[in-house]
Structures are given as C-alpha cells and as structure tokens.
gemmi code that builds the backbone of each chain (N, CA, C; Angstrom):
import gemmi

chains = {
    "A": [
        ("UNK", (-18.330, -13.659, -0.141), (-17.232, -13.938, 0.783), (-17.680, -14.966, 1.811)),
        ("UNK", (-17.039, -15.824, 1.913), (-17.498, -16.952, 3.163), (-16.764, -16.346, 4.619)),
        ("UNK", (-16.932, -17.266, 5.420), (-17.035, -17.164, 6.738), (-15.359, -17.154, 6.953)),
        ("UNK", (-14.561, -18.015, 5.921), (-13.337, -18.321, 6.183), (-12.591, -17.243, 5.533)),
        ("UNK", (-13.219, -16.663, 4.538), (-12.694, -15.358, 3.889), (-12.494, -14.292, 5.033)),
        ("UNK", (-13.577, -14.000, 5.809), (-13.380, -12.844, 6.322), (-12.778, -13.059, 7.626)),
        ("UNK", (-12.330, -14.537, 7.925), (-11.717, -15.069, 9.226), (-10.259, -14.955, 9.095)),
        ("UNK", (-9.888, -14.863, 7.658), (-8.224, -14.669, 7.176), (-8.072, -13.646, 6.714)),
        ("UNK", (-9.238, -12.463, 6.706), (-8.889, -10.994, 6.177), (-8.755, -10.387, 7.741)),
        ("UNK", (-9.348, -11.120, 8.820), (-9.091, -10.376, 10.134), (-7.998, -10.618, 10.919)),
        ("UNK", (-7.397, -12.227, 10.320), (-6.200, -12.870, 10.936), (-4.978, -11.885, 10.445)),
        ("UNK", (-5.541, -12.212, 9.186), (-3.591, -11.076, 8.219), (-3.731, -9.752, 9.186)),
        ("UNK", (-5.418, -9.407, 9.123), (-4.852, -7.443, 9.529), (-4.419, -7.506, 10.882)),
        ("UNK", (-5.109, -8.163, 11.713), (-4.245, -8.757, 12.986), (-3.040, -8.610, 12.644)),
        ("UNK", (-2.683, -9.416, 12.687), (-0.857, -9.796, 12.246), (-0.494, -8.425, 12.176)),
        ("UNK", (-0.954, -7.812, 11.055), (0.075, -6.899, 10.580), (-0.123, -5.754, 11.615)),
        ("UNK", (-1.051, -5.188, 12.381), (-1.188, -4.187, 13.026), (-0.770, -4.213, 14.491)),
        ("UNK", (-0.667, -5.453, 14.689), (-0.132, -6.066, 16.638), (1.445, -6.831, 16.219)),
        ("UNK", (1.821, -6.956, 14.973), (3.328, -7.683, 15.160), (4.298, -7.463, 14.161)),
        ("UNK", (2.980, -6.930, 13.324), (3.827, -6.309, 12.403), (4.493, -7.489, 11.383)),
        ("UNK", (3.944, -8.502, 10.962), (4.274, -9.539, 10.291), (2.919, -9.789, 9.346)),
        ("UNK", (3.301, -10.093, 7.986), (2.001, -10.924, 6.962), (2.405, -12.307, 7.236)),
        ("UNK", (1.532, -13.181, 7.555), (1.301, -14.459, 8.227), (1.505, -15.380, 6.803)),
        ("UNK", (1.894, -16.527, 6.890), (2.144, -17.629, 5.758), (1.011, -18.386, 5.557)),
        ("UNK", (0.688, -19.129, 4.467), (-0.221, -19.887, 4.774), (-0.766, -21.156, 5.922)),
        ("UNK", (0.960, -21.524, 6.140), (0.937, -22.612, 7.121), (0.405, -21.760, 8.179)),
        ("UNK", (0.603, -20.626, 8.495), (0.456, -19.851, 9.953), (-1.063, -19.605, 10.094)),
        ("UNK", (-1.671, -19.252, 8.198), (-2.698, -18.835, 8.854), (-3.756, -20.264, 8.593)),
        ("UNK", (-3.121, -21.494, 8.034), (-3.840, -22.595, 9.043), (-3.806, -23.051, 9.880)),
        ("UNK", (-3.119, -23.115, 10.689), (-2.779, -23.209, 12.408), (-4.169, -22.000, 12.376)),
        ("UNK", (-3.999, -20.681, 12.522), (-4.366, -19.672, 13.089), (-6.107, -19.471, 13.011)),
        ("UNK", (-6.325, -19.900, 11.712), (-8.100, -20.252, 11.295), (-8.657, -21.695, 11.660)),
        ("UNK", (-7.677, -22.909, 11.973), (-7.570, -24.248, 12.097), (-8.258, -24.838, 11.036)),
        ("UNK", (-8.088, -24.261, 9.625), (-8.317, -24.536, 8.428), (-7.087, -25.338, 7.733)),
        ("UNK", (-7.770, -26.184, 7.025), (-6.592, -26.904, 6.259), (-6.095, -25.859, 4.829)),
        ("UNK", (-4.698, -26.028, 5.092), (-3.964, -25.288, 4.365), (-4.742, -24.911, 2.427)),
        ("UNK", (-5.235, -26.286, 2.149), (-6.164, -25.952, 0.871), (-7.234, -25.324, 0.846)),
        ("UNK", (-7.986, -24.705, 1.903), (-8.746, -24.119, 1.854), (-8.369, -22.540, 2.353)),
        ("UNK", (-7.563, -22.702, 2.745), (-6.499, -21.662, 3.274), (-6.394, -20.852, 1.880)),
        ("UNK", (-5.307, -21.502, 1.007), (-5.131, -21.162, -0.580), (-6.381, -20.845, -1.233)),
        ("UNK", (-7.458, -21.519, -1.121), (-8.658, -20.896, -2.208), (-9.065, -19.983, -1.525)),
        ("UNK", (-9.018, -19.629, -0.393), (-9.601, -18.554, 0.450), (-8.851, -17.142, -0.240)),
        ("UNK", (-7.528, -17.570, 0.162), (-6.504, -16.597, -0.526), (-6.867, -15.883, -2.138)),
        ("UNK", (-7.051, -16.767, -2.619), (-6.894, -16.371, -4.127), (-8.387, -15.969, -4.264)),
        ("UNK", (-9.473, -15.844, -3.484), (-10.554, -15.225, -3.321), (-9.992, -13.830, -3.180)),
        ("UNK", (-9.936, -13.867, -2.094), (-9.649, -12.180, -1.258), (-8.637, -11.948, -2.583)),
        ("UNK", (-8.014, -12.341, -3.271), (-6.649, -11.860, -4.321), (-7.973, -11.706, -5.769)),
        ("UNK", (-8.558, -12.186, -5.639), (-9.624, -12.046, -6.859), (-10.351, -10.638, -6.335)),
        ("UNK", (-10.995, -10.631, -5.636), (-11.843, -9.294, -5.194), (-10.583, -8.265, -4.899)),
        ("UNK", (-9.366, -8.182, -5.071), (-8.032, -7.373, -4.620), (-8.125, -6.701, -3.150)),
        ("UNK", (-8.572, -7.488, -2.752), (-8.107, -7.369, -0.960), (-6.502, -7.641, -0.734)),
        ("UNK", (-6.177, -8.384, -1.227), (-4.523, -9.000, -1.142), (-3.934, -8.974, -2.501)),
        ("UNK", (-2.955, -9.248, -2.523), (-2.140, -9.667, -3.388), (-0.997, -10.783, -3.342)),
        ("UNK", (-1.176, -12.000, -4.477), (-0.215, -13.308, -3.591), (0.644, -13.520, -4.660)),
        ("UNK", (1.675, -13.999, -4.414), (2.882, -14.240, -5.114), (2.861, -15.101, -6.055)),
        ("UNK", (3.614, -15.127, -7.163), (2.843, -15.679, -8.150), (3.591, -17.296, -8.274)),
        ("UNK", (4.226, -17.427, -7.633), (4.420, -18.987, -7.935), (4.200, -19.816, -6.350)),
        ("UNK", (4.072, -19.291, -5.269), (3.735, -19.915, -3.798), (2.116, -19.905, -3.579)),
        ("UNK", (1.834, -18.907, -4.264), (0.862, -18.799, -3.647), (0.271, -17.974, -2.487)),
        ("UNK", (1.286, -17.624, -1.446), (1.624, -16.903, -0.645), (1.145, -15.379, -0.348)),
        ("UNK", (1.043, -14.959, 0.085), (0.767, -13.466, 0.394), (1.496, -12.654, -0.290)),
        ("UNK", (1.952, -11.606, -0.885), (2.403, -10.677, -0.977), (2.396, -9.610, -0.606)),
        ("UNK", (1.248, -8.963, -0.755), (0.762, -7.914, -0.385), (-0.515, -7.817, 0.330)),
        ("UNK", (-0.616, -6.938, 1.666), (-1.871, -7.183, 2.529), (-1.779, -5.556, 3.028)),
        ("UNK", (-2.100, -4.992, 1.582), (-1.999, -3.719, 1.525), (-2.192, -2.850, 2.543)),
        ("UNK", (-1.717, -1.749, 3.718), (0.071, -1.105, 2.971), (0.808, -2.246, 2.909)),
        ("UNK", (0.760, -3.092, 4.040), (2.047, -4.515, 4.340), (2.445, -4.648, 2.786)),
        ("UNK", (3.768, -5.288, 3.236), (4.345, -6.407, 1.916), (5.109, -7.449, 2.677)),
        ("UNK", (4.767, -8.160, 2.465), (5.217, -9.766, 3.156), (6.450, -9.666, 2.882)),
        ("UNK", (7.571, -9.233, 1.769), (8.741, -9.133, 1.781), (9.333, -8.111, 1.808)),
        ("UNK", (10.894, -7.650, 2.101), (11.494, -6.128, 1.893), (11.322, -5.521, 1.172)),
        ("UNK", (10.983, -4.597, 0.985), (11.142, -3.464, 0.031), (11.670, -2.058, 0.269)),
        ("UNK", (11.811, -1.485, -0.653), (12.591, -0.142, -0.575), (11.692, 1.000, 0.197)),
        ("UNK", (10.536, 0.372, 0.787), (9.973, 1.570, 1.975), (9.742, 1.164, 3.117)),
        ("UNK", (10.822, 1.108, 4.117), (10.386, 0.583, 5.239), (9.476, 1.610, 6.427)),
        ("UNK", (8.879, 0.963, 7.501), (8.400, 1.974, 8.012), (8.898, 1.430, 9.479)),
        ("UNK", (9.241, 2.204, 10.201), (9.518, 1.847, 11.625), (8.496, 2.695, 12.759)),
        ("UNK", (8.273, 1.544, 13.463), (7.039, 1.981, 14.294), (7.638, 2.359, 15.570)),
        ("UNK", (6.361, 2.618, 16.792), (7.688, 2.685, 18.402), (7.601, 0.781, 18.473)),
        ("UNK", (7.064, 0.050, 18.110), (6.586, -0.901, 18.046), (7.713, -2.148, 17.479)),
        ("UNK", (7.424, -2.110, 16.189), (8.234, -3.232, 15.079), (8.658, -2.168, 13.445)),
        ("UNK", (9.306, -3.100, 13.055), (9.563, -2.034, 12.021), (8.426, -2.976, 10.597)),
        ("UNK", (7.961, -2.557, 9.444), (7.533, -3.357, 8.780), (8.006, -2.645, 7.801)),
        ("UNK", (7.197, -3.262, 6.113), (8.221, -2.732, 5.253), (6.451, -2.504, 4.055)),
        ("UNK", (6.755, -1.858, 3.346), (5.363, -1.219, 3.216), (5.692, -1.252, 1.309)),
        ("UNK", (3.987, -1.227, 0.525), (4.735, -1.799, -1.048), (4.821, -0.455, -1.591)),
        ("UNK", (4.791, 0.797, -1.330), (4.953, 1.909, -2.115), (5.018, 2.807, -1.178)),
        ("UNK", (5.313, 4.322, -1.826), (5.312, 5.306, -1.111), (3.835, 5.394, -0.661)),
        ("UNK", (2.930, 5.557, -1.623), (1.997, 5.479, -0.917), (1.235, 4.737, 0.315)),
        ("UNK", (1.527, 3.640, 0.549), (1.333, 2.668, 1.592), (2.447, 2.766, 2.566)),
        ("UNK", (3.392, 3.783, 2.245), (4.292, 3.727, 3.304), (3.559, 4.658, 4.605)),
        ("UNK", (2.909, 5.633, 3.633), (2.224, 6.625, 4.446), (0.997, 6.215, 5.089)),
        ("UNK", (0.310, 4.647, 4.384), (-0.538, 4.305, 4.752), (-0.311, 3.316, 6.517)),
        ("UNK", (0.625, 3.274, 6.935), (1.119, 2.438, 7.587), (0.710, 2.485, 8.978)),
        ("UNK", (1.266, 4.199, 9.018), (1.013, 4.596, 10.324), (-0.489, 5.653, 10.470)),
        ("UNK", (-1.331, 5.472, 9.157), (-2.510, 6.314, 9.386), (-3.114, 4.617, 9.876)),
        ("UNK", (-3.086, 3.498, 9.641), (-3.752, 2.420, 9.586), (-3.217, 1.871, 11.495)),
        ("UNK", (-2.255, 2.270, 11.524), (-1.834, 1.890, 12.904), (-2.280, 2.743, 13.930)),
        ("UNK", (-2.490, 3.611, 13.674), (-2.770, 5.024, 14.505), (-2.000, 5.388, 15.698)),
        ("UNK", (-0.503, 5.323, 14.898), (0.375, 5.546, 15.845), (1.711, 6.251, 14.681)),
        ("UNK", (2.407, 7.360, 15.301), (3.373, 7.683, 14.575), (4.404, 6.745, 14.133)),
        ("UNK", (5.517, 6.948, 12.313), (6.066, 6.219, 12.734), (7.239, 7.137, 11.505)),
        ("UNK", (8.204, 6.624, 10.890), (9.369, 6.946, 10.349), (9.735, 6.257, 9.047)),
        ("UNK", (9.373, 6.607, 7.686), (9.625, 6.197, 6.315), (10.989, 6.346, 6.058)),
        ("UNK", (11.392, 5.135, 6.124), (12.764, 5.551, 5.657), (12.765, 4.520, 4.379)),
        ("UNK", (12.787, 5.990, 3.555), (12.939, 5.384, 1.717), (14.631, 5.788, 1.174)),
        ("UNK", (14.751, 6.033, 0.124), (15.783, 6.005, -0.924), (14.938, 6.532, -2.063)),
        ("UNK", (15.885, 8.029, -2.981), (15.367, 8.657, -3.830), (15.321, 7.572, -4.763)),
        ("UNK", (14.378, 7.482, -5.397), (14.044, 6.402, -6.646), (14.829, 7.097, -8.034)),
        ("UNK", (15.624, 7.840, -7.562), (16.779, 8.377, -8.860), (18.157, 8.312, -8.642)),
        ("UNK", (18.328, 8.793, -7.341), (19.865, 9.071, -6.966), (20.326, 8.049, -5.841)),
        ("UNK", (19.189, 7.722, -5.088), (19.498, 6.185, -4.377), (19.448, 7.280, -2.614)),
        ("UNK", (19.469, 8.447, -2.847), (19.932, 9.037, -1.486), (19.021, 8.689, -0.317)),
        ("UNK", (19.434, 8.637, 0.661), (18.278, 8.169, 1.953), (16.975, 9.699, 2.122)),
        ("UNK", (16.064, 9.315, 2.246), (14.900, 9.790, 2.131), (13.976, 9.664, 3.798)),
        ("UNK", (14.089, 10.449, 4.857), (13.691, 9.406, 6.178), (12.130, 10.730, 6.454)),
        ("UNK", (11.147, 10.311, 6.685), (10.010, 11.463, 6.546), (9.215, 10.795, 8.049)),
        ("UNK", (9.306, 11.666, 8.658), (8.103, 11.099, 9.969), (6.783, 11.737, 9.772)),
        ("UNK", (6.355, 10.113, 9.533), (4.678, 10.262, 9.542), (3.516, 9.923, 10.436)),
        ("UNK", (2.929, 11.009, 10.965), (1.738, 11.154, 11.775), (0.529, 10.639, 11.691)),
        ("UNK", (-0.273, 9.509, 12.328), (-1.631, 9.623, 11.505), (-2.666, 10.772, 11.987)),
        ("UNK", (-2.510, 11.864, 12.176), (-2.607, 12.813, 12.906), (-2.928, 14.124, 11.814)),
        ("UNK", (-1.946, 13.897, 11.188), (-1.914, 15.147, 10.001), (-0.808, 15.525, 9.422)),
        ("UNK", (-0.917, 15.700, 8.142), (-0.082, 15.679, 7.128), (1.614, 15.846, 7.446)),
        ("UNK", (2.502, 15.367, 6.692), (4.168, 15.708, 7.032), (4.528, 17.597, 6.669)),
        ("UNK", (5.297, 18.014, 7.220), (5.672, 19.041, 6.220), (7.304, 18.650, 6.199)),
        ("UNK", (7.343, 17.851, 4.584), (8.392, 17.643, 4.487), (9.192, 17.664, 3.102)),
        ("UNK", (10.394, 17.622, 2.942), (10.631, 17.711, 1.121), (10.220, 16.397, 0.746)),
        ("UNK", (10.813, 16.626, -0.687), (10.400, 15.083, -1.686), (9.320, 15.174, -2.298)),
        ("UNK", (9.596, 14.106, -3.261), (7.940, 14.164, -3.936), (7.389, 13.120, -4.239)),
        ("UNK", (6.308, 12.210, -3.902), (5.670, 11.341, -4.691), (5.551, 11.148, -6.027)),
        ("UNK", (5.750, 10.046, -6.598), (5.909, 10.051, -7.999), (4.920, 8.398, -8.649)),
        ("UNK", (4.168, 9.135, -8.942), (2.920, 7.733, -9.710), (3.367, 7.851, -11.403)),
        ("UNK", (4.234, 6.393, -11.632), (4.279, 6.044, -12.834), (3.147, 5.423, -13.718)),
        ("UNK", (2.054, 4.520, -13.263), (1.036, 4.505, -14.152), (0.138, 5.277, -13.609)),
        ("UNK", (-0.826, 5.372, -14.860), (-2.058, 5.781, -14.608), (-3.220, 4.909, -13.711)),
        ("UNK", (-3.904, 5.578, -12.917), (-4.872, 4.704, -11.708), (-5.588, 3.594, -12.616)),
        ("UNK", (-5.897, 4.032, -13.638), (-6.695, 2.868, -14.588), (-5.963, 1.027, -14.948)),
        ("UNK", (-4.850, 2.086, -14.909), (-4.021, 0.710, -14.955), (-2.650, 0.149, -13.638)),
        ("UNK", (-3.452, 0.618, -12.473), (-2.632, 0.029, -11.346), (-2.769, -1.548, -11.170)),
        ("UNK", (-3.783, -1.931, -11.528), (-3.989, -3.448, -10.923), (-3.636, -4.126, -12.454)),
        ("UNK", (-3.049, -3.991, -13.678), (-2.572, -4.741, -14.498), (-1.081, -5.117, -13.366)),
        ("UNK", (-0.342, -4.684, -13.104), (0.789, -4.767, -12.403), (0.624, -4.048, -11.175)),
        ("UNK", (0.271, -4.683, -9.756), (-0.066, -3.531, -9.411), (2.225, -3.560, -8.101)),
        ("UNK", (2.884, -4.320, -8.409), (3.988, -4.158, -8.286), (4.976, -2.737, -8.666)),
        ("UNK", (4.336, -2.875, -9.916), (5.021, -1.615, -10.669), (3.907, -0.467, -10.820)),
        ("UNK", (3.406, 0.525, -10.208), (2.647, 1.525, -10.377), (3.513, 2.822, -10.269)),
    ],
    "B": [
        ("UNK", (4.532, 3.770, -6.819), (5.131, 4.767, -6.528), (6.085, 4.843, -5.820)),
        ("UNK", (6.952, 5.820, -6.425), (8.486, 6.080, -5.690), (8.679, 7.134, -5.200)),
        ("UNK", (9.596, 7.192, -4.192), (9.725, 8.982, -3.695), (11.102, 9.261, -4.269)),
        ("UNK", (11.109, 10.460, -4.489), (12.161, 11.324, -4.944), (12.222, 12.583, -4.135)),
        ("UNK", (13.844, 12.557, -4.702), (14.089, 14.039, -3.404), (13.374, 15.007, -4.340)),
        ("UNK", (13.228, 15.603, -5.288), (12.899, 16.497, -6.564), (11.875, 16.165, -7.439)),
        ("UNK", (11.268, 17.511, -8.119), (10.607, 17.192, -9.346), (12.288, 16.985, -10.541)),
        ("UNK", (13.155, 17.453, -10.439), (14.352, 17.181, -11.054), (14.385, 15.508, -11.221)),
        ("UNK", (14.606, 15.144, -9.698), (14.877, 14.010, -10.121), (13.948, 12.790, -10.660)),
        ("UNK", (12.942, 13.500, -10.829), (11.869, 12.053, -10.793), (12.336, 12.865, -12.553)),
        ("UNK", (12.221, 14.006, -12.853), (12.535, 13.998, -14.576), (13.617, 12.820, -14.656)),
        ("UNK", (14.906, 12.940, -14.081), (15.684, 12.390, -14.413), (15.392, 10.911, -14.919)),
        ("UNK", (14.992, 10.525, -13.806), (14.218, 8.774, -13.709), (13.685, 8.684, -14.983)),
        ("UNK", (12.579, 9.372, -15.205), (11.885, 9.155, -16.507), (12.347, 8.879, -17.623)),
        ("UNK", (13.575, 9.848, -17.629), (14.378, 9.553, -19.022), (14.872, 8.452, -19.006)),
        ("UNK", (16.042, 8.456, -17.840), (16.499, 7.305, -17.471), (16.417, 5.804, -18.176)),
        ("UNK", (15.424, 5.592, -17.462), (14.242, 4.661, -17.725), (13.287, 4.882, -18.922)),
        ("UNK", (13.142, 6.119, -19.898), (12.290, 6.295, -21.001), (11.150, 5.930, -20.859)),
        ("UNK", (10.212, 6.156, -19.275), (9.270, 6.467, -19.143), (8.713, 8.011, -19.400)),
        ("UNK", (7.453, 7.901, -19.572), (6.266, 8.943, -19.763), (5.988, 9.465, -18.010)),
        ("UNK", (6.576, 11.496, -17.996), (6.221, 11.377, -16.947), (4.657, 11.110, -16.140)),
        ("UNK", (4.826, 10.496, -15.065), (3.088, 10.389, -14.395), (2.556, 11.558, -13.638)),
        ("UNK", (2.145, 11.281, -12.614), (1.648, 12.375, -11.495), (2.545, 12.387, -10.608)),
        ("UNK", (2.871, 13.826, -10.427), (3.727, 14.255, -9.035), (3.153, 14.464, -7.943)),
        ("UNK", (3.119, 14.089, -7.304), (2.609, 14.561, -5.758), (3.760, 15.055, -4.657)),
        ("UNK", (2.897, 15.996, -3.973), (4.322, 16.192, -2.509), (3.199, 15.639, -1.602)),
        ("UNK", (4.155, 15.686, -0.448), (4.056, 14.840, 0.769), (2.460, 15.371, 1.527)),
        ("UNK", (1.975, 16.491, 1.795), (0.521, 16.345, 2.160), (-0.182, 16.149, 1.419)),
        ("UNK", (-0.048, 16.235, -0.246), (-1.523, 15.466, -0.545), (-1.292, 14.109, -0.376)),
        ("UNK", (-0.531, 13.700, -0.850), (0.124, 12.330, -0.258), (-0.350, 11.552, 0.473)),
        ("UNK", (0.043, 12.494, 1.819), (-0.724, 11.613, 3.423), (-2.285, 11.852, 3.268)),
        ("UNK", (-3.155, 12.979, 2.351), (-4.332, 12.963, 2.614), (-5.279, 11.962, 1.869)),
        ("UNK", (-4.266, 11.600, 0.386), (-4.905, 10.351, -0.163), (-4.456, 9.238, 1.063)),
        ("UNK", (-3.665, 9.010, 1.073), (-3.401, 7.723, 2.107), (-4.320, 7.746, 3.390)),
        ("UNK", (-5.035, 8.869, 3.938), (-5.583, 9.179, 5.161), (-6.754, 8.432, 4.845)),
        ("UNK", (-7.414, 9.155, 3.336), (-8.677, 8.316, 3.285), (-8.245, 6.880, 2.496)),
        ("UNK", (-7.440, 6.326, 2.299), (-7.499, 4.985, 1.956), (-7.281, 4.037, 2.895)),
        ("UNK", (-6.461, 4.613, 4.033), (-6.195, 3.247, 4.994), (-6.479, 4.097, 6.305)),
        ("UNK", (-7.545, 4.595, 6.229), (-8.090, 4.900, 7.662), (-9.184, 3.435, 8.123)),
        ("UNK", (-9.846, 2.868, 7.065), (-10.394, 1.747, 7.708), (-10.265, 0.403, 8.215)),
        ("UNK", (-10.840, -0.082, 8.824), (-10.040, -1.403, 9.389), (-10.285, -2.298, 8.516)),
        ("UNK", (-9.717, -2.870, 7.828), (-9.371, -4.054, 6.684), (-9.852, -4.985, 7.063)),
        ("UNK", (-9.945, -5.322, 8.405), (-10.418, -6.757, 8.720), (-11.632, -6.688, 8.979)),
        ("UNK", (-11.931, -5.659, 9.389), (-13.210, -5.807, 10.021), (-14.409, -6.190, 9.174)),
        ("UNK", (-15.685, -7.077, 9.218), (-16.018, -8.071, 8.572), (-17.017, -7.168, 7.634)),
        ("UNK", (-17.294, -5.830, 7.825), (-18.383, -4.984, 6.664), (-17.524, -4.092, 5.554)),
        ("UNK", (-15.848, -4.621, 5.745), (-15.064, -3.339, 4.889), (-15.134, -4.251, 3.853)),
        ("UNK", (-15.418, -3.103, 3.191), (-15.500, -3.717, 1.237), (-14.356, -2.780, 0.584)),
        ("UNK", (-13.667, -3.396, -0.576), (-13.259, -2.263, -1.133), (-13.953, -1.439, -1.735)),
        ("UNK", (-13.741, 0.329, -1.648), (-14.939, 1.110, -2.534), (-14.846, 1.107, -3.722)),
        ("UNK", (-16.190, 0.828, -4.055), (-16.536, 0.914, -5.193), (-15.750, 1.958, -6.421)),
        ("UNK", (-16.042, 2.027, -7.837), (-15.115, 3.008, -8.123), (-15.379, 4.022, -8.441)),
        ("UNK", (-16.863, 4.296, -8.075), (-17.499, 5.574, -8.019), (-16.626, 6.687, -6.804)),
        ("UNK", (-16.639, 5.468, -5.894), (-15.881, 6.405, -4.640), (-14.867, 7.090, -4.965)),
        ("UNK", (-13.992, 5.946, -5.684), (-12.259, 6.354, -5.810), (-12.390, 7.425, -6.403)),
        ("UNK", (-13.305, 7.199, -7.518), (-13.468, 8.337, -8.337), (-13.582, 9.973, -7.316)),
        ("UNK", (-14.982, 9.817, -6.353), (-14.879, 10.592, -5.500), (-14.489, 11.599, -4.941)),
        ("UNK", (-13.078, 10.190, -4.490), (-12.002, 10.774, -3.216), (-10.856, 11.623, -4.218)),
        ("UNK", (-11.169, 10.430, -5.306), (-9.708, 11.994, -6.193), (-9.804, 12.852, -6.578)),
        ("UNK", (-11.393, 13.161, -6.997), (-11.927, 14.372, -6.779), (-11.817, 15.502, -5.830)),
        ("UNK", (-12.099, 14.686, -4.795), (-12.159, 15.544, -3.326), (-10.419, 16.445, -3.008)),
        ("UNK", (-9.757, 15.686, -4.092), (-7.826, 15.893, -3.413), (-7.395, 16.460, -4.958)),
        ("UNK", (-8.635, 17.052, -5.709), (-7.980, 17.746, -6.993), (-7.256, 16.727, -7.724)),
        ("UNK", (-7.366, 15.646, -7.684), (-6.576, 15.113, -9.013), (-7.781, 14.307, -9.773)),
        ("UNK", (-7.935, 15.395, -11.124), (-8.895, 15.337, -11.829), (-7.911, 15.181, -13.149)),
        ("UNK", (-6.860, 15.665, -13.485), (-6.191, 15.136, -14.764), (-7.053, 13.733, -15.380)),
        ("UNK", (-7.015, 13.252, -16.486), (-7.023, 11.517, -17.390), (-6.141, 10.763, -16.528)),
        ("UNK", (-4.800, 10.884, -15.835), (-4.333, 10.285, -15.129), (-4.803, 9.667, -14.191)),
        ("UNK", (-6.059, 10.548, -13.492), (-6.497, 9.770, -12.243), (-7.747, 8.863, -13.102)),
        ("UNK", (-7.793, 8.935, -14.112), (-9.622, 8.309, -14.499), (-9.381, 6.679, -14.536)),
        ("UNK", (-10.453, 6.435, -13.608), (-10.973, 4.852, -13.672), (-11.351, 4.162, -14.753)),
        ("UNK", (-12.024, 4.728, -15.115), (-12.755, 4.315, -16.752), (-12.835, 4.569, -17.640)),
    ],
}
model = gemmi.Model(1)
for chain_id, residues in chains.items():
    chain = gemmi.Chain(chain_id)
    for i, (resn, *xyz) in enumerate(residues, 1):
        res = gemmi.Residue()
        res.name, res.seqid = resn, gemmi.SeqId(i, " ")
        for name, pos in zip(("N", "CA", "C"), xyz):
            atom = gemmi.Atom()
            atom.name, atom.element = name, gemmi.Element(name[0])
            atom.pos, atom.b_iso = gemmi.Position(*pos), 0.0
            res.add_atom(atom)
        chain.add_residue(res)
    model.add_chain(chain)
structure = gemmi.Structure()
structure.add_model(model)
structure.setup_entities()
C-alpha cells in the first residue's frame, strides 16, 4: 500500500463518518492534492485488496463498506445525516462504526413492507425480522452486490 | 443480504425468485457479526482486512459453522 493509498482510505472514512458522504474522485483529488490519475490507480488498488468497491464503468466508488455511494434499499439515519448503507448487514454496521445510535429503515425483501429497527452500537436490537444471506460467504466477493 | 419481516417470507422470496434457501439470521446475531466487523477504524493506517483465518474465527465464535459459512 503506498502513502497515497492509505491517504484516500482515511479521506473516504473521514467523509463517511463526519458527513456522511463517499467522496468522488474529483473530491478526493482536491482532498489528497493528487492528480485525479493517480487518484484512480490508487482506487482500483484499495478495490484490488477489497477495501472498496468501484463502479464498474466510472470508476468511481461504490462501496466504502458499510457506505454505498448511491441509494439503496437500507438507509440509515443518524442524529447527524442520514446515509444509505449496501446490505442489511452494513446497515447494522453503520452505527456500530459511528458509535452513535441510529434508525434502519429497510423494506421486507418479499412483501416490500417498511421494516424501521433502531440500532445501538451499544448492544444488540431486540427486534422482529430476519436477516437473510443469499450466497454462501465463499462466494460473496464473485458479486459482492448481490450476496 | 436482505431483511425480511419472516422466516415465511424470505421462503417466499426464494421461490419467488427460485433461489436455494441461504442462512437466516435474526437481528442479534446480526448486530454481533456486524459488531465485530465494523468496530474498527477503516482508515486508520495499520487496519488490514482480516485475514481468512480470522473470518473463519469470528464465525466460529457466532455459531455459524454450517458449509455456508466456509471460506475455503
């Protein structure tokens, strides 16, 4: 890992933990005062070792795990900002990583019904619902979108 | 992973969709895998991802020992 690797793995977690935003590449060359191409190979480093995950035709961030740079069906709302998180599991990861309570508001992945669970990083929910892992762990990072 | 209100409904899904069901989880083991995965600071310049002895480990440590959870 170079110097610029671990200067854009501290910039993204920044971001995401004080604003609650995954940063663009333009942002995070302004932000490293790296030129944007080194920006990108940096990226697809940290996306090679699966620190991140980047979009497959920008280049871009995707995932800066729990974060997801775009909406998805698990948002998490903080007292803070709201962000939007890539699975149930990372939804829960959100507010153990923030260390601050916050509020999953999902949708049953069958019936569509609202799903809202307040999570503590404190200690466990006692709440209904159930987590549901469609692949097997062996094969999360072939797709790791669809797990 | 998706949440569902039910073990009903995640059957449902499966068919649905003519997936193979996976692993069910409820909501505290849930938060306790998530506790130990994103309790560390990501940025900070000595976090590595663990190895997969660990993962192996930690799913140990939270009973999910099924072929489902195996790394290798």
């Amino acid at each position: 890992m170079t110097s610029l690797d671990a200067s854009l793995r501290r910039t993204i977690y920044d971001a995401c933990l004080t604003r609650g935003v995954v940063l663009s590449i333009a942002e995070l060359s302004v932000a490293t005062a790296a030129p944007s191409a080194d920006v990108r190979a940096a990226l697809a480093r940290l996306a090679s070792s699966r620190v991140i995950v980047l979009q497959p035709g920008s280049g871009e961030i995707l995932m800066a795990p729990p974060f997801s740079a775009v909406p998805t069906p698990f948002r998490v709302e903080t007292s803070h900002h709201a962000v939007y998180a890539n699975c149930a599991w990372d939804a829960f990861g959100v507010p153990i990583m923030l260390r601050e309570p916050a509020r999953v508001e999902a949708a049953c992945g069958c019936c569509g019904e609202a799903i809202q669970l307040p999570v503590s990083p404190d200690g466990p929910p006692s709440a209904d619902g159930v987590m549901h892992f469609a692949v097997p762990a062996a094969r999360w990072w072939d797709d790791l979108v669809f797990t | 992973m998706l949440l569902f209100r039910n073990e009903e409904h995640v059957d449902r899904w499966c068919r649905q969709w003519q997936m193979p069901a996976g692993a069910i989880m409820a909501p505290p083991q849930a938060w306790h895998l998530a506790k130990a995965w994103f309790s560390a600071d990501r940025g900070a310049p000595e976090w590595q991802r663990p190895p997969v002895a660990a993962v192996e480990a930690l799913f140990g440590s939270l009973e999910l020992t099924a072929p489902f959870w195996r790394l290798r």
